[in-house]
Wavefront OBJ file of the C-alpha trace (Angstrom):
o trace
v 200.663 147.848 164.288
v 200.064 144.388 165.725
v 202.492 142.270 162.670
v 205.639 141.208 163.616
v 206.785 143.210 160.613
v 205.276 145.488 157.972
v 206.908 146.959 154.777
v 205.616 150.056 153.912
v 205.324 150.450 149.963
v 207.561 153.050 148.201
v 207.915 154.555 144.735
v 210.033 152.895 142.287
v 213.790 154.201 143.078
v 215.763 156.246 139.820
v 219.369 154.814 139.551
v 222.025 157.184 139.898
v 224.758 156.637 137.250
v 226.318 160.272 137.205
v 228.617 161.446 139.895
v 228.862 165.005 140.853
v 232.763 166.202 142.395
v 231.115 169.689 143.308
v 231.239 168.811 146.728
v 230.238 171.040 150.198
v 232.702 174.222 149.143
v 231.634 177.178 150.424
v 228.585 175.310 152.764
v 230.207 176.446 155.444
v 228.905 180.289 154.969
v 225.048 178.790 153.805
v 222.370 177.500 155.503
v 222.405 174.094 153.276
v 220.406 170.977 153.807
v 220.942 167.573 152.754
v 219.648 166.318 149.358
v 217.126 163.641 149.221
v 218.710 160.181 149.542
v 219.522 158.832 145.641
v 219.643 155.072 147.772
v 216.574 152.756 147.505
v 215.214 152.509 150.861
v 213.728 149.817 152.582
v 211.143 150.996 155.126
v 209.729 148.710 157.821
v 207.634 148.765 160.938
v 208.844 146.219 163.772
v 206.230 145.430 166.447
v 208.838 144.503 168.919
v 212.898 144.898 169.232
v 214.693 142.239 167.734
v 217.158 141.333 170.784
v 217.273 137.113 171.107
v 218.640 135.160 167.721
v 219.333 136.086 164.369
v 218.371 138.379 161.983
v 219.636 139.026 158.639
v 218.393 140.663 155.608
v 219.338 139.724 152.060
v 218.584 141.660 148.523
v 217.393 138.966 145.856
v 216.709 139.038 142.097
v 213.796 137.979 140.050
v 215.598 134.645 139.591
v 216.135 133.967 143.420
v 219.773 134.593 143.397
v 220.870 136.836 146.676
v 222.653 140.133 145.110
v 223.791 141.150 148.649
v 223.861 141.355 152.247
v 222.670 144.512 154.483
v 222.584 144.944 157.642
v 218.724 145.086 159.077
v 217.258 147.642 161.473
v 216.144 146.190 164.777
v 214.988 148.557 166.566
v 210.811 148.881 167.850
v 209.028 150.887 165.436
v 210.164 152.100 162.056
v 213.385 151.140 160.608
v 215.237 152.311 156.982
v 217.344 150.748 155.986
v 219.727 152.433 152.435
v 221.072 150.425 149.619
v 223.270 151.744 146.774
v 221.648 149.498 144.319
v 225.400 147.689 143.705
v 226.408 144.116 143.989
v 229.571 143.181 146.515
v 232.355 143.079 145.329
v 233.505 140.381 143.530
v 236.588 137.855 145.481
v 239.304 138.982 144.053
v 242.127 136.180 143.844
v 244.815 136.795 146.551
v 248.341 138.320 145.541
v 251.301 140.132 146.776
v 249.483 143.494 146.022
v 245.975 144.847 146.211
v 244.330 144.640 142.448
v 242.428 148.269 143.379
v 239.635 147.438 139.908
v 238.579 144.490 142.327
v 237.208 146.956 144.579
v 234.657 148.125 142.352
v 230.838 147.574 142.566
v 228.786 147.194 140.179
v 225.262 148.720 139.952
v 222.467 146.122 139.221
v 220.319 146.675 136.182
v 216.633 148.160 136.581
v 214.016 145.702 137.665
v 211.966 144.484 140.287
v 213.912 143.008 143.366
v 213.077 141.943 146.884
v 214.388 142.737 150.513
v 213.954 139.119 152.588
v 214.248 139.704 155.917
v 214.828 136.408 158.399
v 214.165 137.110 161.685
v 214.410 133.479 163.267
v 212.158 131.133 161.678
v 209.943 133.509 160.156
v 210.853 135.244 156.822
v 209.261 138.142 155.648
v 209.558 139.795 151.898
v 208.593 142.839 149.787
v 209.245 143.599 146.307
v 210.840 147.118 144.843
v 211.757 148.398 142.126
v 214.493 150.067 140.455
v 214.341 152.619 136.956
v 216.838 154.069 134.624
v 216.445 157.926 134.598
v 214.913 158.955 131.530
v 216.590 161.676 131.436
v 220.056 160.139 130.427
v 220.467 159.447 126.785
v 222.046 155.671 127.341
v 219.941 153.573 124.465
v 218.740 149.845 125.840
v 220.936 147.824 123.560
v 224.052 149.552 125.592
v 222.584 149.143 128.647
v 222.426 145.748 127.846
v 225.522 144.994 126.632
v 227.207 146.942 129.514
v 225.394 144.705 131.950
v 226.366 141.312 129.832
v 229.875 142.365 129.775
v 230.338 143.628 133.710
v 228.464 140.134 134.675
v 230.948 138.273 132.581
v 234.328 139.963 134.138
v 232.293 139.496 137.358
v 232.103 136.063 137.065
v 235.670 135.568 135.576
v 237.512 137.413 138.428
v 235.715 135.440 140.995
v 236.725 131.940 138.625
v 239.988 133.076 138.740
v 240.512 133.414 142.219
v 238.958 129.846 142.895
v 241.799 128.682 140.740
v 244.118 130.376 142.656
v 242.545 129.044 146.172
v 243.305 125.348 144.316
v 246.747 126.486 143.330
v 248.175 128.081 146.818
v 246.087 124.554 148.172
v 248.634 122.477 145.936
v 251.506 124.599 146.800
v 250.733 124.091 150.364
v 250.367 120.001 149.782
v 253.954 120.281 147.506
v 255.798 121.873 150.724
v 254.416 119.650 153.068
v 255.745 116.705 150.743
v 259.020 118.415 149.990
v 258.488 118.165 146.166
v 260.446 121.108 145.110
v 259.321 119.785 141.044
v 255.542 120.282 141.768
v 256.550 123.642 143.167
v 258.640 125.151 140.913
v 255.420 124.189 137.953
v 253.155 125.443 140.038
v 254.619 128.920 140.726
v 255.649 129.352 137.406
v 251.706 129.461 136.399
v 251.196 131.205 139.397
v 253.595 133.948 138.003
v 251.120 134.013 135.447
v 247.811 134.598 137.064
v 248.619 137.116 139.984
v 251.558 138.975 141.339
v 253.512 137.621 143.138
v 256.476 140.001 143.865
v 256.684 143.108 145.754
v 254.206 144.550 147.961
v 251.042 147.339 148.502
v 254.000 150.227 148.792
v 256.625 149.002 146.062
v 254.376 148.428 142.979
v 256.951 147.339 140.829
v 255.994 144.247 139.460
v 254.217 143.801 136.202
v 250.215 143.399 135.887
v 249.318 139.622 135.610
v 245.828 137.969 134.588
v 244.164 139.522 137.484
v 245.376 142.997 137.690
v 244.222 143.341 133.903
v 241.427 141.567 134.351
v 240.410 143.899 137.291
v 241.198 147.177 135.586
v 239.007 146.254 132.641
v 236.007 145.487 135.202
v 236.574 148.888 136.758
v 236.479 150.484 133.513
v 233.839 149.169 131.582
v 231.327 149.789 134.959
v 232.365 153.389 135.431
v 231.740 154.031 131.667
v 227.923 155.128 130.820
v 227.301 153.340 127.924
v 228.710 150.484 126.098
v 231.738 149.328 126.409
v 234.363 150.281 123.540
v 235.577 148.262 120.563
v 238.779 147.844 122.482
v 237.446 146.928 125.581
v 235.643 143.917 123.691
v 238.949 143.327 122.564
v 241.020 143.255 125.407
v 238.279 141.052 127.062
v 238.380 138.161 124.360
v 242.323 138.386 124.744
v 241.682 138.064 128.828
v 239.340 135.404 127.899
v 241.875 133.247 126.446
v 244.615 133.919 128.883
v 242.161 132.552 131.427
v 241.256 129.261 129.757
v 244.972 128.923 129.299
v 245.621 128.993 132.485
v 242.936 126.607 133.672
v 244.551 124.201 131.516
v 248.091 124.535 132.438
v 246.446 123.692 135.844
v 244.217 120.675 134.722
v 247.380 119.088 133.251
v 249.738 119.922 136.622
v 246.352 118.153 138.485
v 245.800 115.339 136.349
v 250.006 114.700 135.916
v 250.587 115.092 139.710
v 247.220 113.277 140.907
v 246.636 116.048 142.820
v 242.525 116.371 143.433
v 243.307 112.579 145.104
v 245.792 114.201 147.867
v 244.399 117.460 148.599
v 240.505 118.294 149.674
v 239.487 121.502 148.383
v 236.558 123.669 149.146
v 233.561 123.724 147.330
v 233.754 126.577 144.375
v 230.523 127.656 146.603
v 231.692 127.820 149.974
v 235.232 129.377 148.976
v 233.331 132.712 147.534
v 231.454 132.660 151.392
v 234.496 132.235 153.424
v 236.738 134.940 154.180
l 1 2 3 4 5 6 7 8 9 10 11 12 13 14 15 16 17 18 19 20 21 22 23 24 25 26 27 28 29 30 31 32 33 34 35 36 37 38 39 40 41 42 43 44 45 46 47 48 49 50 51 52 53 54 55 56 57 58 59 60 61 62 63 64 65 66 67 68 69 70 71 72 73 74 75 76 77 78 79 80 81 82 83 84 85 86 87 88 89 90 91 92 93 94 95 96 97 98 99 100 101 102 103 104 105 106 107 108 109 110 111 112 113 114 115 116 117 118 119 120 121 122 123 124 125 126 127 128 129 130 131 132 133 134 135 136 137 138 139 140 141 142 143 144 145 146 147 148 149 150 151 152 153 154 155 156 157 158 159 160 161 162 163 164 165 166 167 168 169 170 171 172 173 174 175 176 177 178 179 180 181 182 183 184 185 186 187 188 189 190 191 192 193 194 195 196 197 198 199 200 201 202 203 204 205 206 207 208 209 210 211 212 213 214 215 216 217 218 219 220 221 222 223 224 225 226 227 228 229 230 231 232 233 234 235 236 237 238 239 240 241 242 243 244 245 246 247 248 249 250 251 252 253 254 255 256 257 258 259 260 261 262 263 264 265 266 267 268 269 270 271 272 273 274
């Protein structure tokens, strides 16, 4: 009662992979309560309200790297505080239409993590775990694979909108110089990468590097097990359509001298900013 802040300890936390559409029909006429939360919860004991400076609480992995951002409790006493066991979603690269498979988020693998809480100067943690339910017949080796593959789209979505970020920066620079050459090159590979036609209520253009890139990432997650032979397909072919285009780019930089005229962010602080 007299720390700042306690965790209290909790049993490991079974991953939900199934989805139930049963819904509430027919509650209505029932006395029905509410199921047991499927989240993992992170229980803790303030001594005092957290009202002056901030306070933030992260989600980490065993190799330090922050998985996501919740929002902390801050009131006196005990505080839960729920998370879906996903990683945010990844930055999508920005287009004339939403890419809906960029929405998706993807549920970490089983393991031991740990809620950091920073309240000021002080920093509190406490491990957790998360377990497969043995009760779904989903072999390692798939599990495995289907983590491997939703990291790599993961990281290739969020690549390719960094590369669009430098892009729209050099179209910006080409405008302000009035070089309608650099331009017309560098919407041509834009063409290529993203739509860039149309809008969220006419979606008549055709699917570009992102848009299949994005579908794939939504698919493979929402599967169970492995993904299929011609998912691993259509990813090597995405593969190479994305280290195409960061070469057309790399030439259009190098020809056009263009890292010496425009500052860029930081492939870092681009995925932070908004």
């Amino acid at each position: 009662m007299d720390k700042t802040l306690h965790f209290f300890n909790s049993k490991p936390t079974v991953i939900k992979e199934t989805k139930s559409f049963s819904g509430g029909f027919g509650n209505e006429t029932q006395f029905v309560g509410r199921n047991k939360s499927s989240q993992a919860q992170i229980k803790y004991h303030l001594k005092k309200r957290h009202t002056f400076g901030k306070m933030t609480m992260a989600i980490v992995d065993q190799k330090g790297d922050t998985i996501t951002e919740l929002t902390p409790g801050k009131s006196k006493g005990i505080n839960i505080v729920s998370w879906s066991y996903r990683k945010k979603q990844p930055k999508v690269a920005t287009g004339k239409t939403f890419s809906f498979g960029g929405f998706t988020t993807p549920i970490v693998p089983a393991g031991i993590y740990t809620a950091r809480i920073t309240k000021g100067k002080e920093t509190f943690e406490h491990p957790f775990e998360l377990v497969y339910d043995s009760k779904l017949q989903i072999s390692e080796a798939d599990r495995k694979l289907k983590n491997k593959i939703v990291t790599q789209l993961y990281d290739m979505i969020e690549s390719l909108a960094y590369k669009v970020y430098e892009l729209d920066t050099y179209l910006e620079y080409a405008a302000t110089v009035k070089n309608k050459k650099i331009s017309a090159q560098l919407n041509k590979l834009k063409e290529t990468m993203v739509v860039t036609t149309g809008d969220n209520y006419v979606g008549a253009a055709e699917p570009q590097l992102r848009e299949k890139m994005t579908d794939l990432f939504q698919k493979v997650e929402n599967n169970y097990g492995a993904p299929t032979a011609n998912e691993l397909m259509n990813l090597k072919i995405i593969g190479t359509r994305l280290n195409e285009a960061n070469k057309s780019l790399d030439k259009l930089k190098k020809k056009y001298k263009l890292n010496s005229r425009v500052e860029l962010m930081s492939f870092e602080a681009f995925l932070r900013s908004k």
